[in-house]
N, C-alpha and C positions, 0 to 999 in steps of 0.2 A: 504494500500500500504506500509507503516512503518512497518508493521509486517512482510510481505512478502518478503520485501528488508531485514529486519534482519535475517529471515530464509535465504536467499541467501547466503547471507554474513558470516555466521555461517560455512554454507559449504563451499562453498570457500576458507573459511581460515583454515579450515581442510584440505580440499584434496587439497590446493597448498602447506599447511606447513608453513606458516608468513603470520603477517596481509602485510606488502610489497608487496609481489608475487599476494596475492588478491588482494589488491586494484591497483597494476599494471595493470596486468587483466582487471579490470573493467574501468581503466581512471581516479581514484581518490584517494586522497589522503591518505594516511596510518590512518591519525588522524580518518578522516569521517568512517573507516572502525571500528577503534578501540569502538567509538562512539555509533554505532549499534550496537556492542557487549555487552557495557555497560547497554545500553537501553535492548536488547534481557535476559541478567540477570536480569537485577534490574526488569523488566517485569516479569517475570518468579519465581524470589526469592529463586535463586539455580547458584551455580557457573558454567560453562558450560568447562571452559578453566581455565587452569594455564598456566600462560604467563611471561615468562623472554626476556628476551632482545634475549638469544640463540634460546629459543623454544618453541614451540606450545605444550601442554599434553593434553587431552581431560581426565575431571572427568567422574567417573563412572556413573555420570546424563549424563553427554554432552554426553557420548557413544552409553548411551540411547536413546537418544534425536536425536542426529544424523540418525541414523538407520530410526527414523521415518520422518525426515522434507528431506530423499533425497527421498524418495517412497514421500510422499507430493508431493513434485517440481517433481517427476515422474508422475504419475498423473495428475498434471496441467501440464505441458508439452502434454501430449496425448489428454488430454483433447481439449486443444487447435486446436494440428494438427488435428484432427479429424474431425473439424467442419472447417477447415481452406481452405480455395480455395485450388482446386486441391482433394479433398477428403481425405481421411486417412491417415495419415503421422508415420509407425515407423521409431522407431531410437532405437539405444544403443547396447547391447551388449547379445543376445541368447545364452543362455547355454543348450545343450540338451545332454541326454542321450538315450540308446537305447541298446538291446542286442545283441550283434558281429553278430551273423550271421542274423537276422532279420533286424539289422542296416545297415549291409551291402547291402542288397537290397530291404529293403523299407523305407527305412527312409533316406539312404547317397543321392540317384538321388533324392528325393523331395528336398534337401536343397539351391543345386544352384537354381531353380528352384520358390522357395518364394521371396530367396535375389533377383532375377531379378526384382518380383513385390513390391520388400522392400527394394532398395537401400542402405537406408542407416541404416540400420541394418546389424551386422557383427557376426557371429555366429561361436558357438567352438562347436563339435559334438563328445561325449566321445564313444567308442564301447566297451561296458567288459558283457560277462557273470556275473559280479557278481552283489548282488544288489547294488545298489549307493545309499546312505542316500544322497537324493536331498538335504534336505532342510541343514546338515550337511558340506555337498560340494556344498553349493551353487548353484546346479542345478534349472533353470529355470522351466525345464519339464524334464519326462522322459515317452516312450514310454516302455510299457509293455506288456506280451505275459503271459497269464494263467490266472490260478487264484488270485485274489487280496486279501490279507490279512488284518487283521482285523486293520486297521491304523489312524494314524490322518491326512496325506494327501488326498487328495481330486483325484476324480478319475473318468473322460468320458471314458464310452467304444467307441472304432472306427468302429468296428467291431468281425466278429464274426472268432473264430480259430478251424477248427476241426483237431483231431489229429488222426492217422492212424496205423497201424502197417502194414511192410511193408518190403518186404525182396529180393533177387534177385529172376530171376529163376533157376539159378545152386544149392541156395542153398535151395532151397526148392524141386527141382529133387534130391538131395542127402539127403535130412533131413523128406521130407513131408511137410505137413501142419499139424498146432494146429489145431483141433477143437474147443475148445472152452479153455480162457484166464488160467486157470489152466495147460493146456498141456503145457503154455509155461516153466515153469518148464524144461523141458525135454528136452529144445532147448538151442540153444546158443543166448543169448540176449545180445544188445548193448545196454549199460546202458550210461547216461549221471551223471557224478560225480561228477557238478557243484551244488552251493547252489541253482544255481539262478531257476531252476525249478523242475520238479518230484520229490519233496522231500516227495512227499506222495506216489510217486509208478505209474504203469502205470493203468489210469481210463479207466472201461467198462462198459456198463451196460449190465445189468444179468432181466432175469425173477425172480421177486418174486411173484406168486402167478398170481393175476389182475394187478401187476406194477409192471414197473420196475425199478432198481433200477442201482443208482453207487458205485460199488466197486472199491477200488484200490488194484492194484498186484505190488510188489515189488521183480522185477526180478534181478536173477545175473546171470551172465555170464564171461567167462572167458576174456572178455574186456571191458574198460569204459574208456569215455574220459570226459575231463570236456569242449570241445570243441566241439559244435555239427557237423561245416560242416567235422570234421575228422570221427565221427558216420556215419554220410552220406554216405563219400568215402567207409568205411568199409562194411557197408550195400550192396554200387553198387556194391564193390569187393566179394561180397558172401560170409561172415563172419557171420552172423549173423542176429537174428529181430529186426529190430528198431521200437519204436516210434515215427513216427518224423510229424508235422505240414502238414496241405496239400500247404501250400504254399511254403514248402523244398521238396516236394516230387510228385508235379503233372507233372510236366514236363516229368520226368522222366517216371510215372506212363502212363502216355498219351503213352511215347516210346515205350512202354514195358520192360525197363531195372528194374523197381520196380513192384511187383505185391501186390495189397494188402491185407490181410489175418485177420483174424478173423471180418471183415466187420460189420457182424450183430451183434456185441457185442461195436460197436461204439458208446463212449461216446456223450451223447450232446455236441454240441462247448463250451468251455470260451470262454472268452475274448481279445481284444486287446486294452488294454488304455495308453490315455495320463494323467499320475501321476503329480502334481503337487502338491505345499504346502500350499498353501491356495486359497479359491475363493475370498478372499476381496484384494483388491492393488492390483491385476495383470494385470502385465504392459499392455502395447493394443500388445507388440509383440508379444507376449505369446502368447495373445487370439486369434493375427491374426494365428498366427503357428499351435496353435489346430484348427480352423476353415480350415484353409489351409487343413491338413493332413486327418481330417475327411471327407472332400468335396473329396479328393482322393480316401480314402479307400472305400469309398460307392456308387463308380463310378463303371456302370456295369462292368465288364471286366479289374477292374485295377489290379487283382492277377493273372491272367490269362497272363497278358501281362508280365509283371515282373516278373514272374517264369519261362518264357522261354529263 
């Protein structure tokens, strides 16, 4: 219990900034706090704090040390709710990430939706096409769309992504149809000029022989946007072929305002995961959030409803 109250107390007088303000805090006196400090060093055999009468500094151990004894007391903290009357208890603070147009309608309506069964958790939800170094910015999780790269984050697929080519009918009555992924060539393709995906080209699979195989095509066109729902628009307005996800594009395709084109040359799906930075210390919110959003994605009929 001594060690655990000096862990406490460590933090505390970090993130109030004076031993005062922490032991204010706590209901005891400045000495008792200083006390534990001395105890938590002379324990340890490493200075933790440089301490003037003005201020608090945290040594390059104690910065160290920090980082690991607030994930500690996170941990016990969940530990705790978890097993506590009432069942699973998060708390703190959700950092997610997600890609603008995918975020915007599969991930933003899940959000209110958790906090209602998680109270007292309060969550910030980034939307960028670009990638987000999580662990860099701090992100909790990020939701991802393609394929995963060769990384030292950790990675659940949710499900499965198939992507389509796909183009009006005006502009395919004025232009034809590709036969097969070479023709496109020949066509007006709407390219996406973001990092954040087809940076290898647009994937088909082709007959080689007994098997088939995947190639990528790396089309140009005389437009590109780094914003996919604008490819979208331009796509519905009969501009050009897009590649775009079946769940940006079924709605639509169900109307008949998209028809979709080179079909039999359709890649296997990738993936859709939830990216995070490590599997060890993740907090219980996290793990409720990826358990949350999985039990969604896998649910008959939940792209089907949300694309319409």
């Amino acid at each position: 219990m001594d060690k655990l109250k000096q862990l406490e107390s460590f933090v505390a007088v970090v993130t109030r900034g004076s031993l005062t303000a922490a032991a204010r805090a706590e209901g005891v006196a400045p000495a008792i706090m200083g006390r534990r400090l001395d105890g938590l060093e002379e324990r340890l055999g490493v200075k933790l704090l440089l301490r003037t009468t003005r201020r608090i500094t945290l040594t390059h151990e104690g910065s160290a040390f920090l980082e690991d004894c607030q994930r500690l007391l996170a941990d016990l903290a969940n530990a705790e709710a978890s097993v506590s009357a009432g069942g699973v208890k998060a708390s703190g603070h959700l950092r997610i990430t997600a890609p603008a147009g995918f975020g915007r309608r599969h991930v933003a309506p899940l959000v209110p939706r958790f906090r209602e069964l998680h109270p007292e958790v309060t969550i910030s939800l980034n939307l960028s096409d670009r990638v987000v170094d999580i662990a860099g910015e701090a992100y909790d999780c990020a939701v991802r769309v393609g394929d995963m790269p060769d990384s030292s984050l950790v990675s659940l697929r949710l499900a499965d992504n198939r992507r389509l080519c796909v183009a009006s009918p005006d502009y395919l009555a004025r232009h034809g149809k590709p036969q097969s992924p070479q023709d496109l060539a020949r066509f007006d393709c709407l390219t996406l000029s973001s990092d954040a995906s087809q940076t290898r080209g647009w994937a088909f699979s082709v007959d080689r022989g007994q098997t088939r195989e995947v190639i990528h095509f790396k089309p140009v066109g005389p437009l590109d946007c780094s914003d996919g729902q604008v490819l979208h628009d331009w796509c519905l307005g009969g501009y050009g072929i897009a590649w775009r996800s079946i769940w940006e594009v079924e709605a639509e395709i169900a109307a008949g305002a998209l028809v979709v084109v080179l079909d039999e040359f359709a890649a296997p799906p990738n993936g859709i995961y939830a990216v995070f930075p490590q599997r060890k210390h993740l907090p219980l919110r996290v793990r409720l959030w990826i358990d949350f959003i999985k039990l969604h994605y896998s649910a008959p009929g939940f792209w089907q409803t949300l694309s319409k």
